[in-house]
VOTORZA-395383 format. One record per residue (C-alpha): y, x, z; residue in one letter. Coordinates in steps of 0.25 Angstrom, whole numbers, plus 2048, in hexadecimal, padded with zeros to 3 digits. Last residue first. Layout:
% VOTORZA-395383
r Y Y&X X&Z Z&code a
...
***
This chain:
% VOTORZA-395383
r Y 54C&X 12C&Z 3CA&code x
r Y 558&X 12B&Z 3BF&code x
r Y 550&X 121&Z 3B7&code x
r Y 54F&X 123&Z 3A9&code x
r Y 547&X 130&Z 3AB&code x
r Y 54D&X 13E&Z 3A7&code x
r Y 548&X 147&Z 39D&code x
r Y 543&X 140&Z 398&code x
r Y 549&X 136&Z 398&code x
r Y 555&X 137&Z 391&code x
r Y 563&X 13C&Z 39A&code x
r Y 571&X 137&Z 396&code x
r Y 574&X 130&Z 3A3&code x
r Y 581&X 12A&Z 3A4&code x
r Y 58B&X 12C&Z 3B0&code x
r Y 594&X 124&Z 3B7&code x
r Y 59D&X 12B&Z 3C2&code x
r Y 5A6&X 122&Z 3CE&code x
r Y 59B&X 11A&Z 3D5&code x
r Y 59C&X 114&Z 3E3&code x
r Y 5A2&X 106&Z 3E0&code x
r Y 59D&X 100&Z 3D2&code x
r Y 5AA&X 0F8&Z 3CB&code x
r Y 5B1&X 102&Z 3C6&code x
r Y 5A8&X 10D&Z 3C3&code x
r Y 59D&X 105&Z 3BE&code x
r Y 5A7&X 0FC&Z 3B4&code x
r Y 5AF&X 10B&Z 3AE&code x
r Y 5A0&X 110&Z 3AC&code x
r Y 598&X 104&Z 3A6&code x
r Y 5A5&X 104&Z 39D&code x
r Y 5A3&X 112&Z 39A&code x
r Y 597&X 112&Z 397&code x
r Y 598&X 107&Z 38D&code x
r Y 5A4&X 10E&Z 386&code x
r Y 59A&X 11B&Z 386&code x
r Y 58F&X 114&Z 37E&code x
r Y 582&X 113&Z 384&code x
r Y 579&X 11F&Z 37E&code x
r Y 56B&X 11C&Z 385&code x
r Y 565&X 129&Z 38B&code x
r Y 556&X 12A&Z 385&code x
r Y 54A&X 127&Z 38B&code x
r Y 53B&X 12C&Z 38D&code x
r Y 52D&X 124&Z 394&code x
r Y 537&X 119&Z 396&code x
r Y 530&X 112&Z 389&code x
r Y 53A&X 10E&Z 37E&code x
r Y 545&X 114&Z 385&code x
r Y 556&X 115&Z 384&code x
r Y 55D&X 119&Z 391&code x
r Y 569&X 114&Z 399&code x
r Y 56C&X 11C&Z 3A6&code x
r Y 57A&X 119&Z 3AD&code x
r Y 57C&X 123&Z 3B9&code x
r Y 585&X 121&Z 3C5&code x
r Y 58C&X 12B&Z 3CC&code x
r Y 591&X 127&Z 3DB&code x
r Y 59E&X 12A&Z 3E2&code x
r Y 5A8&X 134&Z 3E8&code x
r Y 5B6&X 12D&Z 3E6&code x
r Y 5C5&X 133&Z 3E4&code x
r Y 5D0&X 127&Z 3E5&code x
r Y 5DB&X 127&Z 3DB&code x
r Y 5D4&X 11A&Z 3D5&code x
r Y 5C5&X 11E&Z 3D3&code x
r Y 5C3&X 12D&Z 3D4&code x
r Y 5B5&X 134&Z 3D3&code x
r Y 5AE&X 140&Z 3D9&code x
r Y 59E&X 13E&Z 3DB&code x
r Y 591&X 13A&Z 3DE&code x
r Y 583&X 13B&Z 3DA&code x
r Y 576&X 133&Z 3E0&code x
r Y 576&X 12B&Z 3D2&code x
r Y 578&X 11F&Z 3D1&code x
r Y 570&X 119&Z 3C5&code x
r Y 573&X 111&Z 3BB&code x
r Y 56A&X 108&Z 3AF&code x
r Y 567&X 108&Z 3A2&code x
r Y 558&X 105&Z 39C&code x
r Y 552&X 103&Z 38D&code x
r Y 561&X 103&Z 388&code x
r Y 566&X 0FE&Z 37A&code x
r Y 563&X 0F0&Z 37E&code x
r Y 56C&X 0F0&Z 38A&code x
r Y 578&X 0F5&Z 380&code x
r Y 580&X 0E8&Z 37E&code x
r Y 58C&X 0EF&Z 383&code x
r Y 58D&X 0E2&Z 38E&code x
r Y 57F&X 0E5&Z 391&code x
r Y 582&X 0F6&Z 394&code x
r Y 58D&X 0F0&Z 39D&code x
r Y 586&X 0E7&Z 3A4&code x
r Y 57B&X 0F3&Z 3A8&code x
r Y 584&X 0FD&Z 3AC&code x
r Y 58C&X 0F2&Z 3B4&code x
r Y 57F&X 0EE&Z 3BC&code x
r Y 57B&X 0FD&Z 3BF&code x
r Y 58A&X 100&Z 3C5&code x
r Y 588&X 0F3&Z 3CE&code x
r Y 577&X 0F6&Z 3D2&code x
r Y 57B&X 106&Z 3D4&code x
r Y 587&X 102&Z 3DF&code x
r Y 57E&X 0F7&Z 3E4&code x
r Y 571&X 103&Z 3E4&code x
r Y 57A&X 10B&Z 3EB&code x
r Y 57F&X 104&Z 3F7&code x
r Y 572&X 0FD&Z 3F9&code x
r Y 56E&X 10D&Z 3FB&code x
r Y 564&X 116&Z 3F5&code x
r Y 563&X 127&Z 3F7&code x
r Y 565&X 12F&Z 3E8&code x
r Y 567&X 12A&Z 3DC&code x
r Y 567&X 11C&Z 3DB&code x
r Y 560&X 116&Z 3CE&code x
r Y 552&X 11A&Z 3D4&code x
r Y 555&X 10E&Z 3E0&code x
r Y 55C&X 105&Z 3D5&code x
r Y 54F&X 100&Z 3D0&code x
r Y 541&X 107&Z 3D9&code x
r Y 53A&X 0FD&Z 3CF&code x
r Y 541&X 104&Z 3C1&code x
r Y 54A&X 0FB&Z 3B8&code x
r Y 546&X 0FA&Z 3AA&code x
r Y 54F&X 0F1&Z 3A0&code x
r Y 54A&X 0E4&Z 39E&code x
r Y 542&X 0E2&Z 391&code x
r Y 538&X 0D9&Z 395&code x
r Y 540&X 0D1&Z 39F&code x
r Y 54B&X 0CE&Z 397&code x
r Y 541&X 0CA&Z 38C&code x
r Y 53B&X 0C0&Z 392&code x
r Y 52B&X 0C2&Z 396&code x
r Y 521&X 0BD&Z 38B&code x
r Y 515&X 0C6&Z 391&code x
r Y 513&X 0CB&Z 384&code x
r Y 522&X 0CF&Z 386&code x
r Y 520&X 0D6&Z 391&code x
r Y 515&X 0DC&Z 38C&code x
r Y 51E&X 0E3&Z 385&code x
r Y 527&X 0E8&Z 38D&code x
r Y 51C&X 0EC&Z 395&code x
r Y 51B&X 0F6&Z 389&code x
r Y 528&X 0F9&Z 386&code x
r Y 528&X 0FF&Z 395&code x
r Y 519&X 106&Z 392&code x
r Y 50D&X 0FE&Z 399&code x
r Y 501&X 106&Z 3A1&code x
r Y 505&X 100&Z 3AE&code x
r Y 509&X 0F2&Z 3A8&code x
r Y 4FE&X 0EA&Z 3B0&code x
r Y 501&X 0F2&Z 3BD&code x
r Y 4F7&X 0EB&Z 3C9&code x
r Y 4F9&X 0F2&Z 3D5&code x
r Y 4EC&X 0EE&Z 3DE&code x
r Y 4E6&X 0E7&Z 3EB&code x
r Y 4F5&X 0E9&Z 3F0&code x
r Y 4FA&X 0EF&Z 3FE&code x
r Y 500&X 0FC&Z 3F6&code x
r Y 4FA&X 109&Z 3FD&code x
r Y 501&X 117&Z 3F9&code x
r Y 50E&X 113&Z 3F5&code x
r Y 513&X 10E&Z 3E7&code x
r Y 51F&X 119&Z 3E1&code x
r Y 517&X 11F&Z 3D6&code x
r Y 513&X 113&Z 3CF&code x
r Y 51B&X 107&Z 3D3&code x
r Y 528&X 10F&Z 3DA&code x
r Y 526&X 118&Z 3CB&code x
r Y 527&X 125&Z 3D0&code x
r Y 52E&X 12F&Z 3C7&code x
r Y 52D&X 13A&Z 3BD&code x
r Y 51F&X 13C&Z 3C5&code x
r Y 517&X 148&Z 3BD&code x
r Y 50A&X 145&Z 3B5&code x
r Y 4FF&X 14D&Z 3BA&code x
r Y 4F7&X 13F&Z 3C2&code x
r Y 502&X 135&Z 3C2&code x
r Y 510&X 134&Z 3C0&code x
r Y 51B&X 129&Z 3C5&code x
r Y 520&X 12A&Z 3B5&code x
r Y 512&X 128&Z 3B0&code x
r Y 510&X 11B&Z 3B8&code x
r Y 51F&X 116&Z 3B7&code x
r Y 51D&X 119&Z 3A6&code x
r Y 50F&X 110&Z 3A5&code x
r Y 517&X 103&Z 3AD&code x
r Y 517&X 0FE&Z 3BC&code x
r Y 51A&X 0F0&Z 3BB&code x
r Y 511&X 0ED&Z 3C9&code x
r Y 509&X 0E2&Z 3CD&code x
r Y 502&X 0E0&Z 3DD&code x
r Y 4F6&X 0DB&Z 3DD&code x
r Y 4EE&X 0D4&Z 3E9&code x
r Y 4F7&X 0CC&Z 3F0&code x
r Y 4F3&X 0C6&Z 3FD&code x
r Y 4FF&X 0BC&Z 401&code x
r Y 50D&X 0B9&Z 3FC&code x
r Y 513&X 0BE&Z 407&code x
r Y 50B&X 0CB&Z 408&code x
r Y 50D&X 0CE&Z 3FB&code x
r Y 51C&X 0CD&Z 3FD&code x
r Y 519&X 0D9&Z 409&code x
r Y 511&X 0E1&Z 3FE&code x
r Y 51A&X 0E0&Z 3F5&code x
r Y 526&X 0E7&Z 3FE&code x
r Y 51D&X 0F1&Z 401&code x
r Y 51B&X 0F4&Z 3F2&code x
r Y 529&X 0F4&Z 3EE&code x
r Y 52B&X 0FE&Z 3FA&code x
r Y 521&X 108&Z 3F7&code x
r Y 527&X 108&Z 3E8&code x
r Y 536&X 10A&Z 3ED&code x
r Y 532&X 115&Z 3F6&code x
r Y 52A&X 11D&Z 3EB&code x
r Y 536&X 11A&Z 3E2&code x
r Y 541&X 120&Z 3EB&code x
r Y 538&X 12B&Z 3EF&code x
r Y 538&X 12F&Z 3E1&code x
r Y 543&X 12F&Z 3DF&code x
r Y 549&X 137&Z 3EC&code x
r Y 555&X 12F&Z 3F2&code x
r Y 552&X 128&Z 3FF&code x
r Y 55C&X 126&Z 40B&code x
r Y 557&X 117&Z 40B&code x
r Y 54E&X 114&Z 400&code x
r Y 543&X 10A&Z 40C&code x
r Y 550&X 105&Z 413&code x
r Y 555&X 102&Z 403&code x
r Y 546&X 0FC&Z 3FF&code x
r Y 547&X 0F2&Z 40B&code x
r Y 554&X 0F0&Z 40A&code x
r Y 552&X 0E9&Z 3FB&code x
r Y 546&X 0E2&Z 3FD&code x
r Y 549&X 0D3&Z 3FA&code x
r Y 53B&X 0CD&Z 3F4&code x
r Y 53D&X 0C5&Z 3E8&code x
r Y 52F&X 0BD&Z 3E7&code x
r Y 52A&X 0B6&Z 3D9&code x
r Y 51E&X 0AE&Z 3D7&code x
r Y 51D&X 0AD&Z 3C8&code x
r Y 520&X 0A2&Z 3C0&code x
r Y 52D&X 0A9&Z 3B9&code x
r Y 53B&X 0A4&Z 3BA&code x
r Y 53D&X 0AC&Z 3C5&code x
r Y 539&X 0B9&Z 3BF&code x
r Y 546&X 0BB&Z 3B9&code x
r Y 54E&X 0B5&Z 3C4&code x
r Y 548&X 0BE&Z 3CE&code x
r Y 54C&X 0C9&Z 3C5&code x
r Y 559&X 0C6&Z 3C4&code x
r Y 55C&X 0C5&Z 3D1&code x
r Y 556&X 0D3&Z 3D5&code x
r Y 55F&X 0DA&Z 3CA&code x
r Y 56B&X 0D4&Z 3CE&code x
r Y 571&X 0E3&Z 3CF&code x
r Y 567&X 0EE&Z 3CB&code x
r Y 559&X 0EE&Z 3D5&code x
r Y 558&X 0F6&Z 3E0&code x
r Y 558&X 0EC&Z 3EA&code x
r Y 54B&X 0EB&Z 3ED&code x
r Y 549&X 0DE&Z 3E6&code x
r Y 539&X 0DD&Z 3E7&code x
r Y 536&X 0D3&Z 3DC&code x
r Y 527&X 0CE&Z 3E2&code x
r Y 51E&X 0C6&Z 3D4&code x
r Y 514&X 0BD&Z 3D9&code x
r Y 509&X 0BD&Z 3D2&code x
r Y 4FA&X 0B4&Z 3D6&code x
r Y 504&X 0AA&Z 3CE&code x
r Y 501&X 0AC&Z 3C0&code x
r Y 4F6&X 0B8&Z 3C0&code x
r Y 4F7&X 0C0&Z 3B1&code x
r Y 501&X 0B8&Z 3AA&code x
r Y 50B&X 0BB&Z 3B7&code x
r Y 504&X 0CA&Z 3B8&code x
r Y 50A&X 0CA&Z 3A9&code x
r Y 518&X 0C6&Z 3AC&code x
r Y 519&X 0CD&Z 3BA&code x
r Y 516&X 0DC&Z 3B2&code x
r Y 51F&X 0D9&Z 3A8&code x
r Y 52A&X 0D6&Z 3B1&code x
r Y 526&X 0E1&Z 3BA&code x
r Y 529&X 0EA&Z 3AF&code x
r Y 534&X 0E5&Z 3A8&code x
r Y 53B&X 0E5&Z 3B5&code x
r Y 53D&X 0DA&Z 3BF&code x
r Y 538&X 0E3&Z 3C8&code x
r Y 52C&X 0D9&Z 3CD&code x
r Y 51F&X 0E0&Z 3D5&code x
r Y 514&X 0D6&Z 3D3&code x
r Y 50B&X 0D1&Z 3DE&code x
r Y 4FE&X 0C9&Z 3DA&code x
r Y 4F3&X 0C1&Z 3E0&code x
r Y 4E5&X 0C0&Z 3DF&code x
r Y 4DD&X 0B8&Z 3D8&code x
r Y 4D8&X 0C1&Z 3CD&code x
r Y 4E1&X 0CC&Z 3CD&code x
r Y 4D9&X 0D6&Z 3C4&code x
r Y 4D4&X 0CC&Z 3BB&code x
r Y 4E1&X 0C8&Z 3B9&code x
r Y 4E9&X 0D3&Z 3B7&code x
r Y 4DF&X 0DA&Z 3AB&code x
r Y 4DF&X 0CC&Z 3A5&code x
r Y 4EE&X 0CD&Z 3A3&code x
r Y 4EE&X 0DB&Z 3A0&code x
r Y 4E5&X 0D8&Z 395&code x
r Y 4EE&X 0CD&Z 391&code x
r Y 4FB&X 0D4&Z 390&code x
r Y 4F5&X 0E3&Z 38B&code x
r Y 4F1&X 0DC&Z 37E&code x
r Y 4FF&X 0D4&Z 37C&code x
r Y 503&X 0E3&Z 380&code x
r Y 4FD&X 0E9&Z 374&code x
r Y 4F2&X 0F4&Z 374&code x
r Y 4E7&X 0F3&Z 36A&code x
r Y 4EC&X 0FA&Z 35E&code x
r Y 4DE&X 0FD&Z 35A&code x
r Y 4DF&X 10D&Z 358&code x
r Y 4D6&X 115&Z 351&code x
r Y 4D8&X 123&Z 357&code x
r Y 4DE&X 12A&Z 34C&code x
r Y 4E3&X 120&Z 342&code x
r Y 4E8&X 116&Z 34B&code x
r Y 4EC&X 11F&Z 358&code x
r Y 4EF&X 12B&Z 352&code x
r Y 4F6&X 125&Z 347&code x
r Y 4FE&X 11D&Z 351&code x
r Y 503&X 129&Z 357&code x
r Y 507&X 130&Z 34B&code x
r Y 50D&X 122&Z 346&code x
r Y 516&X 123&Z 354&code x
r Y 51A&X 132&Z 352&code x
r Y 520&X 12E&Z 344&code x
r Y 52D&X 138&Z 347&code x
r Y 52A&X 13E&Z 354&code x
r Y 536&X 13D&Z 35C&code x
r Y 532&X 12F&Z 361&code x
r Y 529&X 135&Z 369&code x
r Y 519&X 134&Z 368&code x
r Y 517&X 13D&Z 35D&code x
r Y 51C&X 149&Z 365&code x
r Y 518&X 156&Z 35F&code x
r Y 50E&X 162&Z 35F&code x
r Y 504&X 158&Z 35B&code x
r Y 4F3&X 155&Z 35A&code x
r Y 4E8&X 14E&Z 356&code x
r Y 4DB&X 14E&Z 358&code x
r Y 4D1&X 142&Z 350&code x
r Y 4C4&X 149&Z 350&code x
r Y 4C6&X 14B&Z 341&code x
r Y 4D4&X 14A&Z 33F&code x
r Y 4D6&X 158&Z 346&code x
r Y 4E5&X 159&Z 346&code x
r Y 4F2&X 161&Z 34B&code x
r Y 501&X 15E&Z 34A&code x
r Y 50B&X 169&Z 34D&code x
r Y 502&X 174&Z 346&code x
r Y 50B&X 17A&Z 33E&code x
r Y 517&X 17C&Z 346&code x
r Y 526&X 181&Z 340&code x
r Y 528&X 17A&Z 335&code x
r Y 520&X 16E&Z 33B&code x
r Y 512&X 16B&Z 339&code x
r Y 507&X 15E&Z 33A&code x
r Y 4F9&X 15C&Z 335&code x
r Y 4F2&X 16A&Z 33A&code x
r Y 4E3&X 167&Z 339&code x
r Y 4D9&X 169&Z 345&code x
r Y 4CC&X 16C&Z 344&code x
r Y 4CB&X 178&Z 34C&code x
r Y 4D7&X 178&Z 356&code x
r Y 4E5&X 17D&Z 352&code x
r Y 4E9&X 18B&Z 354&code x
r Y 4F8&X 190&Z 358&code x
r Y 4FA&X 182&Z 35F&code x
r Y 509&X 186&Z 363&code x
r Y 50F&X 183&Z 370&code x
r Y 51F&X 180&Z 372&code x
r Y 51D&X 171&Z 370&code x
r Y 527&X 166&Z 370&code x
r Y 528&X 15E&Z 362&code x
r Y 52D&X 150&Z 35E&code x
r Y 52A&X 14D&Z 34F&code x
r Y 530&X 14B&Z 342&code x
r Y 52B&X 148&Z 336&code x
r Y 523&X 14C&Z 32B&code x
r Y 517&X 148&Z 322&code x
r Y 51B&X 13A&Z 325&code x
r Y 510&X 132&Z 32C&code x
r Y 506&X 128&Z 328&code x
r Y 4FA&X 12D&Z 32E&code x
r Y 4FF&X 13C&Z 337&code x
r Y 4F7&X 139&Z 341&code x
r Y 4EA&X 137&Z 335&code x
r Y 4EC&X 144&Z 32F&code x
r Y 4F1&X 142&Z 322&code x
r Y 4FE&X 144&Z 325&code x
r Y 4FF&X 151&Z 327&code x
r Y 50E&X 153&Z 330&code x
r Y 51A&X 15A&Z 32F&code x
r Y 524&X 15A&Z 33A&code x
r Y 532&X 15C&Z 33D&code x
r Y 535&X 15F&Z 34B&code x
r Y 53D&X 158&Z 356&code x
r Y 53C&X 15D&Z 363&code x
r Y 536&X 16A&Z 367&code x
r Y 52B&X 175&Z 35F&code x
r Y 527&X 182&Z 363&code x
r Y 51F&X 188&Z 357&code x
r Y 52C&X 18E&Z 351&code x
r Y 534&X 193&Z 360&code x
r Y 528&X 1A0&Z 35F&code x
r Y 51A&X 1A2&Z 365&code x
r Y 518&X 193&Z 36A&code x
r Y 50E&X 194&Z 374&code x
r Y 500&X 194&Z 373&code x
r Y 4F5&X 187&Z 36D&code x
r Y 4E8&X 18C&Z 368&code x
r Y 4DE&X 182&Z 361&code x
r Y 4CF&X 180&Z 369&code x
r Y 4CF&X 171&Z 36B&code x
r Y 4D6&X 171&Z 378&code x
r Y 4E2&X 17C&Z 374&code x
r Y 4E3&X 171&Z 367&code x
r Y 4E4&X 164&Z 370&code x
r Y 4EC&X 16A&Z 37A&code x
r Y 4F6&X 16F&Z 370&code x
r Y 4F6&X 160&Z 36A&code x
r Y 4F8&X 15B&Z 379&code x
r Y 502&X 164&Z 37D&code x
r Y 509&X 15D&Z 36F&code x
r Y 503&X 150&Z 36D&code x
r Y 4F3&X 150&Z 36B&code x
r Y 4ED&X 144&Z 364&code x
r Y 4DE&X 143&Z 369&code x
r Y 4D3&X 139&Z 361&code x
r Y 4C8&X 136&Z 36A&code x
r Y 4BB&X 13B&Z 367&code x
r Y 4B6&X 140&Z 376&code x
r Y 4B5&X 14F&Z 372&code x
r Y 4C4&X 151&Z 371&code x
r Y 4C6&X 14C&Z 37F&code x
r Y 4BC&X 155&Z 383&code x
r Y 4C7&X 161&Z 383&code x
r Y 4CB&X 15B&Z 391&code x
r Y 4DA&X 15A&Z 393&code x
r Y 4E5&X 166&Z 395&code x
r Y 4F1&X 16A&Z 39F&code x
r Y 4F5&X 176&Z 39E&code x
r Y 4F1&X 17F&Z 3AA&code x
r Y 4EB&X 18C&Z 3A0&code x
r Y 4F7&X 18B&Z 398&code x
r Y 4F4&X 18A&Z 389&code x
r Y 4F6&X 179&Z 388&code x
r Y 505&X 17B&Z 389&code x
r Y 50B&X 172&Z 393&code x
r Y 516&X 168&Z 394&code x
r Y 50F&X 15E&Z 38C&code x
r Y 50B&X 154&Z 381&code x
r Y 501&X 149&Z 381&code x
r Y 4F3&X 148&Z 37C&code x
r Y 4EE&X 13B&Z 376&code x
r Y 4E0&X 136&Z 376&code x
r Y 4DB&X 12B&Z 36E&code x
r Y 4D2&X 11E&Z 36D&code x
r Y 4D1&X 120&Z 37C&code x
r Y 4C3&X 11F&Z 383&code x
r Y 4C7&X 11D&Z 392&code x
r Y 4BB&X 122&Z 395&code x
r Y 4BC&X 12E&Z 38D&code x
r Y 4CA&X 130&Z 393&code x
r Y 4C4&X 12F&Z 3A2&code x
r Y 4B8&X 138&Z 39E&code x
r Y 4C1&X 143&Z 39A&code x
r Y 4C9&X 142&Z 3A6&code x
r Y 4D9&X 140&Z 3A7&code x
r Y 4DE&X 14D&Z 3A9&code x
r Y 4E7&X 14C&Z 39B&code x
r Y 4EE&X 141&Z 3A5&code x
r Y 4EE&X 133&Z 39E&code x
r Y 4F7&X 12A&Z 395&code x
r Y 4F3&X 11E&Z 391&code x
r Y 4F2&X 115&Z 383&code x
r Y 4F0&X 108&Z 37D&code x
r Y 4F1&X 108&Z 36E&code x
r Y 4FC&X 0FE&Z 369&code x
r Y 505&X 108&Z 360&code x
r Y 50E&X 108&Z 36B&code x
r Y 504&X 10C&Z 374&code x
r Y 502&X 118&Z 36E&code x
r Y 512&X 11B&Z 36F&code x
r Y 512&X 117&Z 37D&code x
r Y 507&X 122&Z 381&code x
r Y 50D&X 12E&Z 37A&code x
r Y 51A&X 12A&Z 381&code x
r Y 512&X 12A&Z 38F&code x
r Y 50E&X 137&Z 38C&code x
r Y 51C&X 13D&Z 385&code x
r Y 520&X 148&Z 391&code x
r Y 513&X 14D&Z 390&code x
r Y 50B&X 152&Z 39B&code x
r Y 4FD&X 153&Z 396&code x
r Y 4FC&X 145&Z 395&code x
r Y 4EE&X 13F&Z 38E&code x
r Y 4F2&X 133&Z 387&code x
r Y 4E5&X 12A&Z 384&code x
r Y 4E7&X 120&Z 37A&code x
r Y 4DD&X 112&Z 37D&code x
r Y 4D5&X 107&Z 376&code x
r Y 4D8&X 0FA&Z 37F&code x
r Y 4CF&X 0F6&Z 389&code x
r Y 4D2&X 0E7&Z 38C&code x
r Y 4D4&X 0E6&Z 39B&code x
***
């Protein structure tokens, strides 16, 4: 593929990593996240036009903290450091960062900011405005060389500078949308730092990865797991451009999908030229869930099971070779790797088995954000029902069950689901809404209906706003909708007599419930 110029992120355990990623990428300079371990020859072979430090949990004193190679300054690559990574930078190149003495170099949340604009991260900025702080460490002494080009009334040293080998560094977060003009820092450190080209766009990406699949297929023949979902929508249109008919496309409908959902897929794709097989697993994934209820195992189950089930289609359609996923940059981070902690197994990440009866696993949109694939969906002139379809996980309604599975359930879930979701399109409010869904949760208890006492299920709307899925906040649906999603569920869904709404963001919660 075509070697675009490249932003290094080195993760010391921020919550914002991905974040920092998206927002570089949004000014069309390609851009991965790697562990701060990640060998000194690795990065100088990788030649990034700039390196970017995230935040962290730690202070950079502590003998166990984590740090990178001080001979990342001596390869002559411009460095911004963002809070743990500005301290790092400073403790690295000889400066002294200790704990905050008293509450006024301790700084949290909003916090207005003054900044020098002369110095090139500052290009075009106003002299003040407010940005997003979390640190509790002080840099009592700045490295030599360095200039201080950003203060607060309480910290003078909140932005840090040596222009002439290109360091920078901030106490604050310029990558959230907190930060007032955090984008236009970031892209000054791209464009007027490290000389940016603007080289990544997803009509780029299309026909690189299109060349990229076809010299790596050849002849041979393709299997491509089909959600129905953006995702794998994506991923069947470009593999469709890619290989033609060496693709069949396998729609397992393992009866965790919402109410009619199956149908409507295979209508969707129906009307496309692709080879198209619906495969009918839904006992086979229950007997295999039966009695489960840990998360996690729920998804490692599901995953092993979705690629069983493709290795027996590809044994009806003859050799395959290939086997395409829609696995995503967030469900690779999410189901962990190396340091970074598992918030959950993605069943096509985290949850394949050991051996997969496959030459390869060929994930085009591995590196692509959600807005991203989006898109190249686009690019790839998908409908645009399809493109912005609302996410919905491969495990389905398995995770949206709390607790141990059963076809009684998931009907009960699949009904009460349904209503939430008609009523929120007779309100007119799907657009206002990245994701909304229900989930039944493992609780019961006391109700009346009629005269009669009843002991029953809890169900849980979730609706959030995101622009990435990396963070999201709670969406307010008005009360008189709620209410008519709860008057319909409760009378005309058996088994649930309590609706509750979740208020919770993510983080610290995720949009899913497991």
């Amino acid at each position: 593929m075509q070697k675009h110029q490249l932003v290094l992120v080195l993760d010391f355990g921020g919550q914002y990593n991905q974040l920092i990623a998206r927002r570089v990428r949004e000014h069309n300079v390609y851009c991965e996240v790697k562990s701060y371990k990640t060998p000194i020859e690795e990065i100088r072979a990788l030649a990034p036009i700039g390196i970017i430090f995230t935040g962290g949990p730690n202070s950079v004193y502590e003998a166990d903290s984590p740090r990178c190679s001080k001979e990342i300054f001596g390869l002559g690559i411009p460095v911004l450091g963002i809070c743990y990574g500005c301290q790092l930078m400073a403790q690295l190149l000889g400066g002294e960062v200790t704990a905050a003495q008293d509450d006024s170099a301790r700084e949290y949340g909003k916090t207005q900011t003054y900044y020098s604009t002369g110095c090139k991260l500052f290009k075009g900025l106003p002299q003040e405005g407010i940005s997003w702080m979390s640190h509790s460490d002080y840099m009592a002494r700045v490295p030599e060389g360095f200039a201080l080009v950003g203060h607060t009334a309480m910290c003078p040293n909140v932005a840090i500078a040596d222009e002439g080998r290109g360091f920078y560094g901030v106490q604050f977060h310029p990558e959230v949308n907190h930060t007032e003009n955090g984008a236009l820092m970031l892209k000054n450190f791209l464009y007027e730092i490290c000389n940016a080209k603007g080289d990544w766009t997803m009509e780029d990406y299309k026909n690189t990865s299109i060349q990229a699949i076809r010299e790596k297929v050849g002849d041979g023949k393709v299997l491509l797991a089909l959600s129905g979902g953006v995702d794998s929508s994506v991923a069947a249109a470009l593999l469709a451009e890619a290989v033609g008919n060496q693709l069949t496309c396998v729609f397992v409908d393992h009866g965790l999908m919402r109410k009619d959902e199956g149908d409507e897929v295979e209508a969707a794709f129906s009307k496309w030229e692709i080879n198209f097989v619906r495969v009918d697993a839904e006992k086979r994934f229950l007997d295999k869930l039966a009695g489960v209820s840990e998360p996690e195992a729920k998804r490692k189950i599901i995953g092993e099971e979705f690629i069983r089930v493709f290795e027996d289609e590809a044994q009806k359609i003859g050799k395959v070779d290939y086997l395409v996923q829609g696995t995503i940059y967030p469900d690779v981070i999410e189901s962990g790797a190396g340091d970074a902690a598992v918030i959950k197994s993605h069943h096509n990440v985290g949850g394949l088995p050991d051996y997969v009866d496959f030459k390869e696993i060929i994930e085009p949109l591995r590196l692509l954000f959600k807005d991203e694939v989006r898109q190249l969906g686009r690019e790839l002139d998908l409908p645009e029902y399809l493109v912005m379809r609302q996410p919905f996980p491969g495990p389905g309604l398995a995770i949206r069950v709390i607790g141990d599975i059963t076809k009684e359930k998931l009907d009960v879930l699949r009904e009460a689901d349904f209503i939430f979701r008609d009523e929120i399109a007779k309100a007119g409010l799907g657009a206002t809404m990245n994701q909304y869904f229900a989930v039944l949760t493992n609780m019961r208890s006391v109700g009346v209906m009629g005269d009669g006492r009843t002991y029953d299920y809890t169900l849980a709307l979730r609706g959030v706003t995101t622009t990435d899925f990396m963070t999201a906040d709670w969406a307010r649906i008005p009360y008189d909708v709620l209410d008519r999603i709860s008057v319909r569920i409760v009378n005309e869904v058996g088994h649930i007599n309590r609706i509750v709404y979740d208020i919770t963001s993510k983080p610290p919660a995720t949009i899913e419930w497991e």
